[in-house]
PDB file of N, CA, C and O in Angstrom:
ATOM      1  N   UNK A   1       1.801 -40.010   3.548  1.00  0.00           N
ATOM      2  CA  UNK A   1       2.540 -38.805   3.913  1.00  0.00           C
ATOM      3  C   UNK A   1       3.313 -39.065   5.200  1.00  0.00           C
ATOM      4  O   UNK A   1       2.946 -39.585   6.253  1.00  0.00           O
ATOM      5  N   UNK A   2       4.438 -38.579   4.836  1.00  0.00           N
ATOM      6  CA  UNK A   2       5.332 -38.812   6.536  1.00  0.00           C
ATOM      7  C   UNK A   2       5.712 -37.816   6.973  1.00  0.00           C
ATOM      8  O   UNK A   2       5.840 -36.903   6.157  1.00  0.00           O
ATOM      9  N   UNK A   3       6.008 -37.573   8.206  1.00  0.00           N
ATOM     10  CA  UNK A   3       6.523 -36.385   8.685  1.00  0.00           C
ATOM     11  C   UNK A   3       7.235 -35.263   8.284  1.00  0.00           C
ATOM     12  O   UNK A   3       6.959 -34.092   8.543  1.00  0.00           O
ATOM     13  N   UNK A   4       8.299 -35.748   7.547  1.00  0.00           N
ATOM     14  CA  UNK A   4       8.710 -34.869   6.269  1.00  0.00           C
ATOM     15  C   UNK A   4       8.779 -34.567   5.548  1.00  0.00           C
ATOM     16  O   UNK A   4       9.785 -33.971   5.163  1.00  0.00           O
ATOM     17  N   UNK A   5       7.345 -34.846   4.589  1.00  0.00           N
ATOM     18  CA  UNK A   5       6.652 -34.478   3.564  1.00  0.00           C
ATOM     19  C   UNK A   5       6.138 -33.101   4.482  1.00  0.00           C
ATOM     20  O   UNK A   5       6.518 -31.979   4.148  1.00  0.00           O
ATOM     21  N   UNK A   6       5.076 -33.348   5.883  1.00  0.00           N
ATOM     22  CA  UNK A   6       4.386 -32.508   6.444  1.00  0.00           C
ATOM     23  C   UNK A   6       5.323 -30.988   6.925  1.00  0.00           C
ATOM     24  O   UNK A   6       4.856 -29.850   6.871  1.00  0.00           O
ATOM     25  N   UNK A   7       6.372 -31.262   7.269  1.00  0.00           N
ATOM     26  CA  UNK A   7       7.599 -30.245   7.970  1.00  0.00           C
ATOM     27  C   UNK A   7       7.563 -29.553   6.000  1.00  0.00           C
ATOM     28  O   UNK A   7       7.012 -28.473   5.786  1.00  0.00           O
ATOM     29  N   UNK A   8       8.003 -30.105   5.189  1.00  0.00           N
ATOM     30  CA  UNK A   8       8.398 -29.663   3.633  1.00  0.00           C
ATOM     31  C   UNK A   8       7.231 -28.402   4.130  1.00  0.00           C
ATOM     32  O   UNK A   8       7.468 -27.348   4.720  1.00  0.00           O
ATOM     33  N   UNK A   9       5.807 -29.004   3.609  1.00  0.00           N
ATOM     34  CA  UNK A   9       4.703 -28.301   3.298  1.00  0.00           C
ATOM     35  C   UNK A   9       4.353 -27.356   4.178  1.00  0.00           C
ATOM     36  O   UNK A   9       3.802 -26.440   3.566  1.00  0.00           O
ATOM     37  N   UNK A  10       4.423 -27.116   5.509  1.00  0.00           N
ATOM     38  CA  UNK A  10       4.466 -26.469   6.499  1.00  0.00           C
ATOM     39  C   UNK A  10       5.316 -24.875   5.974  1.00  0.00           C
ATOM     40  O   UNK A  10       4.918 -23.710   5.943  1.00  0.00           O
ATOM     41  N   UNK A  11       6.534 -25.477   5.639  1.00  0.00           N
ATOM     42  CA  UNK A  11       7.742 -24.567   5.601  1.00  0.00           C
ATOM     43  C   UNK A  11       7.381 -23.495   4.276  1.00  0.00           C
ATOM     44  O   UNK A  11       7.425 -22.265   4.290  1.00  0.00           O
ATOM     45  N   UNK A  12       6.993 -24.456   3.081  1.00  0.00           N
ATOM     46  CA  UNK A  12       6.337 -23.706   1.968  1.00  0.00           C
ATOM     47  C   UNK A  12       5.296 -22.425   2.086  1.00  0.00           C
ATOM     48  O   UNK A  12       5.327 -21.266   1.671  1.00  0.00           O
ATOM     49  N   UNK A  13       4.228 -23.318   2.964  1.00  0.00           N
ATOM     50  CA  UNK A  13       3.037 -22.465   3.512  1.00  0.00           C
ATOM     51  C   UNK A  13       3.747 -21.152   4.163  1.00  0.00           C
ATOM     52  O   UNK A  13       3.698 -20.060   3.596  1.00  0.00           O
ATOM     53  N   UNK A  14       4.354 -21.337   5.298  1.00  0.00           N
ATOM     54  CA  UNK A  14       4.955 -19.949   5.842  1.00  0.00           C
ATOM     55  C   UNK A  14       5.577 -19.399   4.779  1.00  0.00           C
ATOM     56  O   UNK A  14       5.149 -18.382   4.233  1.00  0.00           O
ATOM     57  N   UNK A  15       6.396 -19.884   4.489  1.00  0.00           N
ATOM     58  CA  UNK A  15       7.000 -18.639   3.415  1.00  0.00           C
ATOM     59  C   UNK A  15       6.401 -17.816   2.609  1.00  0.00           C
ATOM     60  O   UNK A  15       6.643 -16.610   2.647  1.00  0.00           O
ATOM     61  N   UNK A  16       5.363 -18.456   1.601  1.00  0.00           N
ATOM     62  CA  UNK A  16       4.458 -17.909   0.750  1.00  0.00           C
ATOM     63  C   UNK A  16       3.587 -16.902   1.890  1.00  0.00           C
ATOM     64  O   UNK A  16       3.333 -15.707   1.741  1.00  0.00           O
ATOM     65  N   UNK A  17       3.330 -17.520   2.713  1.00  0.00           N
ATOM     66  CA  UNK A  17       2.351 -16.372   3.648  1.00  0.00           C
ATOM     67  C   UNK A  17       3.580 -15.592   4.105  1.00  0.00           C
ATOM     68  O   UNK A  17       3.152 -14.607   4.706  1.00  0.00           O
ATOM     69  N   UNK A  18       4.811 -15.587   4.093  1.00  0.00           N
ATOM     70  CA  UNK A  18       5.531 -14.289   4.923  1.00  0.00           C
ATOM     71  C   UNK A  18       5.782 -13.814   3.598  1.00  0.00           C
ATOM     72  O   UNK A  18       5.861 -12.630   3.925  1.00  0.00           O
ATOM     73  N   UNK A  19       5.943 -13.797   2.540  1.00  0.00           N
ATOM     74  CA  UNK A  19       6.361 -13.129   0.913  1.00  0.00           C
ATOM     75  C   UNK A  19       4.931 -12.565   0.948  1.00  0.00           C
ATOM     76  O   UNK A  19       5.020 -11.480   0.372  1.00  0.00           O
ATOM     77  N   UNK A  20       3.839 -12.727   1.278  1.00  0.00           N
ATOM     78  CA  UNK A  20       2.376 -12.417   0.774  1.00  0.00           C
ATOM     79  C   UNK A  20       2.135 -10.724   1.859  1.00  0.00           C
ATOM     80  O   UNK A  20       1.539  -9.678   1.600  1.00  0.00           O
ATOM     81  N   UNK A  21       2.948 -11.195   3.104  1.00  0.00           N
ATOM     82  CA  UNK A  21       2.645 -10.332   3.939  1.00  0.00           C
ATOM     83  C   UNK A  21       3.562  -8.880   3.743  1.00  0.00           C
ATOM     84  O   UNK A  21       3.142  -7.726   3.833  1.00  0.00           O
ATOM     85  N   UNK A  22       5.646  -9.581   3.297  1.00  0.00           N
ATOM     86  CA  UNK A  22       6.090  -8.099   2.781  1.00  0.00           C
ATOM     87  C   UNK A  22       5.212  -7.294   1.906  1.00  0.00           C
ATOM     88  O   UNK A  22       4.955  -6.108   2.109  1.00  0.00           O
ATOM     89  N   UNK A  23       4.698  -8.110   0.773  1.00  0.00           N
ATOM     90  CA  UNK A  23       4.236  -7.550  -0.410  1.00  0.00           C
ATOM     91  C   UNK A  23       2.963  -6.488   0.144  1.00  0.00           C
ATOM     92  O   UNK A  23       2.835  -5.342  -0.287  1.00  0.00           O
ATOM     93  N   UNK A  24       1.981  -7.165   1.272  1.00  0.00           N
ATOM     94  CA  UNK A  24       1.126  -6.355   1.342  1.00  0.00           C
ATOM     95  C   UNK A  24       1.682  -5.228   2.228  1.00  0.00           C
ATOM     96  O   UNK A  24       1.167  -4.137   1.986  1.00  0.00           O
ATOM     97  N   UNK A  25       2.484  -5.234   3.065  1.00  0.00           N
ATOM     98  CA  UNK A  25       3.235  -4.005   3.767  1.00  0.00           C
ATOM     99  C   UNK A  25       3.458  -3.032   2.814  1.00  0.00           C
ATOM    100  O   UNK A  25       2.786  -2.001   2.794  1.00  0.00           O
ATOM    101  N   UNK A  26       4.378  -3.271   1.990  1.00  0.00           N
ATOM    102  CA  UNK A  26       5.367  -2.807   0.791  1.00  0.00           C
ATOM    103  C   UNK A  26       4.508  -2.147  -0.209  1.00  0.00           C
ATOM    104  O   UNK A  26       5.003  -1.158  -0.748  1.00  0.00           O
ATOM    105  N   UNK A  27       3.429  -2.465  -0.531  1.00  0.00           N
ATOM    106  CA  UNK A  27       2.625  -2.084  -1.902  1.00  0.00           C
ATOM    107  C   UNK A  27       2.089  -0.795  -1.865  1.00  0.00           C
ATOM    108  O   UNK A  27       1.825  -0.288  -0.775  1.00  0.00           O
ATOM    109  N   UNK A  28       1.884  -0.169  -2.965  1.00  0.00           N
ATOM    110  CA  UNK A  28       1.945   1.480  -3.196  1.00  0.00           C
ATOM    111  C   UNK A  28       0.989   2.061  -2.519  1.00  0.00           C
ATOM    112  O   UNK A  28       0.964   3.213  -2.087  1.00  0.00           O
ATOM    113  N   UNK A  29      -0.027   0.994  -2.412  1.00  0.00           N
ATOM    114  CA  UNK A  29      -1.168   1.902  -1.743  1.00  0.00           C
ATOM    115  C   UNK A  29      -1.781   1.546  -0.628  1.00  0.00           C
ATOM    116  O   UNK A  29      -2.946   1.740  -0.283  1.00  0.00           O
ATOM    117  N   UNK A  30      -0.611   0.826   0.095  1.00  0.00           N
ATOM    118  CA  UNK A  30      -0.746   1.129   1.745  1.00  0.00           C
ATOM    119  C   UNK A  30       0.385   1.674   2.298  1.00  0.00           C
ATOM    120  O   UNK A  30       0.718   1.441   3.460  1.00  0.00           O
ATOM    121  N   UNK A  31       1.337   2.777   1.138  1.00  0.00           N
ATOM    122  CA  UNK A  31       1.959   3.630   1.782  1.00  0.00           C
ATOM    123  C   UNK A  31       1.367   4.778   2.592  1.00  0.00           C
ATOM    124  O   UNK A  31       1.465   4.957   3.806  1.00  0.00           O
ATOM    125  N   UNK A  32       0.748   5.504   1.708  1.00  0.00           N
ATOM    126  CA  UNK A  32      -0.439   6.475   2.651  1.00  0.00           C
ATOM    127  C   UNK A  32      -0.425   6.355   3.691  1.00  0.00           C
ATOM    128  O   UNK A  32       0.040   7.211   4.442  1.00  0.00           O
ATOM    129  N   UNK A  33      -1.082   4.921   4.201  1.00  0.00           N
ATOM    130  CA  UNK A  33      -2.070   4.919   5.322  1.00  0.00           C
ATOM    131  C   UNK A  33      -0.632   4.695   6.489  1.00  0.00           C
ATOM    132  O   UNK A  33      -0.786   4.989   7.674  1.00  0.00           O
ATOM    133  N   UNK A  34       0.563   4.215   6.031  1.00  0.00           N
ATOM    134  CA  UNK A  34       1.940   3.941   7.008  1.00  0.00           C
ATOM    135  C   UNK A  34       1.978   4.994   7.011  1.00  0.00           C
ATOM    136  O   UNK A  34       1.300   5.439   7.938  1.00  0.00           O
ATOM    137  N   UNK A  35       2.598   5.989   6.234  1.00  0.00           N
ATOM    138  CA  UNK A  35       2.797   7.247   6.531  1.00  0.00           C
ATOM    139  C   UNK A  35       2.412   7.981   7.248  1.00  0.00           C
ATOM    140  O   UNK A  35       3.130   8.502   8.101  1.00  0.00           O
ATOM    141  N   UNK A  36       1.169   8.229   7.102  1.00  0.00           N
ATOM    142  CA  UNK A  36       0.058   8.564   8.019  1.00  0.00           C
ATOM    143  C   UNK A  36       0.413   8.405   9.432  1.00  0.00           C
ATOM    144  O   UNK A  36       0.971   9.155  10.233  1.00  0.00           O
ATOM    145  N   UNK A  37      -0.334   6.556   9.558  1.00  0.00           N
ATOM    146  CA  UNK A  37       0.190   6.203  10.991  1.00  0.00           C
ATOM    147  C   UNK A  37       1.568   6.342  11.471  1.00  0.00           C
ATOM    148  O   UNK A  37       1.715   6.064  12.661  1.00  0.00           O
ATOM    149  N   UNK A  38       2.823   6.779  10.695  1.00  0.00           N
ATOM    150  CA  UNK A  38       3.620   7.213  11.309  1.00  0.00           C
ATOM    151  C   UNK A  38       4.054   8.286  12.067  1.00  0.00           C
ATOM    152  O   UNK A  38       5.028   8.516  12.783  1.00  0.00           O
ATOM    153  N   UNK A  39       2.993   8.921  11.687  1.00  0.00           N
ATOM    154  CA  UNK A  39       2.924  10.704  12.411  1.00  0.00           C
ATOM    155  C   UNK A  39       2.120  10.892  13.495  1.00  0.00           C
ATOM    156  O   UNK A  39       1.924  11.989  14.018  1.00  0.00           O
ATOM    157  N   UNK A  40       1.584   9.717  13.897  1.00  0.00           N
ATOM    158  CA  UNK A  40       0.298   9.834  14.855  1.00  0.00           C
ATOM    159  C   UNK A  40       0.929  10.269  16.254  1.00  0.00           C
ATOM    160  O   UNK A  40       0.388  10.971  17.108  1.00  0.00           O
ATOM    161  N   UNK A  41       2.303   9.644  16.294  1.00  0.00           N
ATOM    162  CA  UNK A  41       2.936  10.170  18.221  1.00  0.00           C
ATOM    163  C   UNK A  41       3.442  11.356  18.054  1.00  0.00           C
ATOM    164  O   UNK A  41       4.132  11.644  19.031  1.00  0.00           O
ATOM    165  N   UNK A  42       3.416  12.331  17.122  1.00  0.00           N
ATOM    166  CA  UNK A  42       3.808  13.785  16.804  1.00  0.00           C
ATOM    167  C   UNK A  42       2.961  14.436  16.879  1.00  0.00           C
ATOM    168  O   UNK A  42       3.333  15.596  17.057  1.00  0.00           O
ATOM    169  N   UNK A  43       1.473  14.284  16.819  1.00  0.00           N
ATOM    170  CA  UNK A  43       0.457  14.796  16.509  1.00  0.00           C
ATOM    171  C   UNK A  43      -0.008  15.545  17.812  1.00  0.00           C
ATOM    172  O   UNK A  43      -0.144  14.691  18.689  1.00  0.00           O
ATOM    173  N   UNK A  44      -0.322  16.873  18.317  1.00  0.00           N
ATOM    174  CA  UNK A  44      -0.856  17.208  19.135  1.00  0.00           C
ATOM    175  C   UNK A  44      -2.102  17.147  19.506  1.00  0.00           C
ATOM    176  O   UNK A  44      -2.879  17.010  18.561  1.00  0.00           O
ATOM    177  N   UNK A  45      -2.650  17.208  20.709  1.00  0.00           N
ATOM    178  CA  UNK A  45      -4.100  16.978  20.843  1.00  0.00           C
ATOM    179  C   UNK A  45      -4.872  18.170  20.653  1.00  0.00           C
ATOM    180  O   UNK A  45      -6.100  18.131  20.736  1.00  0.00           O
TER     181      UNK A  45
END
């Protein structure tokens, strides 16, 4: 393996983990809980 085999595989890894991370943002049922936490600095004490 040479360095730019390692930089390739590196680059793969992030991506799949940043596509893994929209998806879990994005997905139906951790809208709720965004929503939610979006109202929290409106919220009176």
């Amino acid at each position: 393996m040479d360095i730019n085999t390692l930089r390739s595989l590196a680059t793969v890894v992030s991506f799949v983990t940043f596509i893994g991370i929209v998806w879990w943002a994005w997905s139906k049922r951790r809208a709720d809980d965004f929503s939610e936490a979006a109202q929290l600095p409106f919220e009176q004490d």
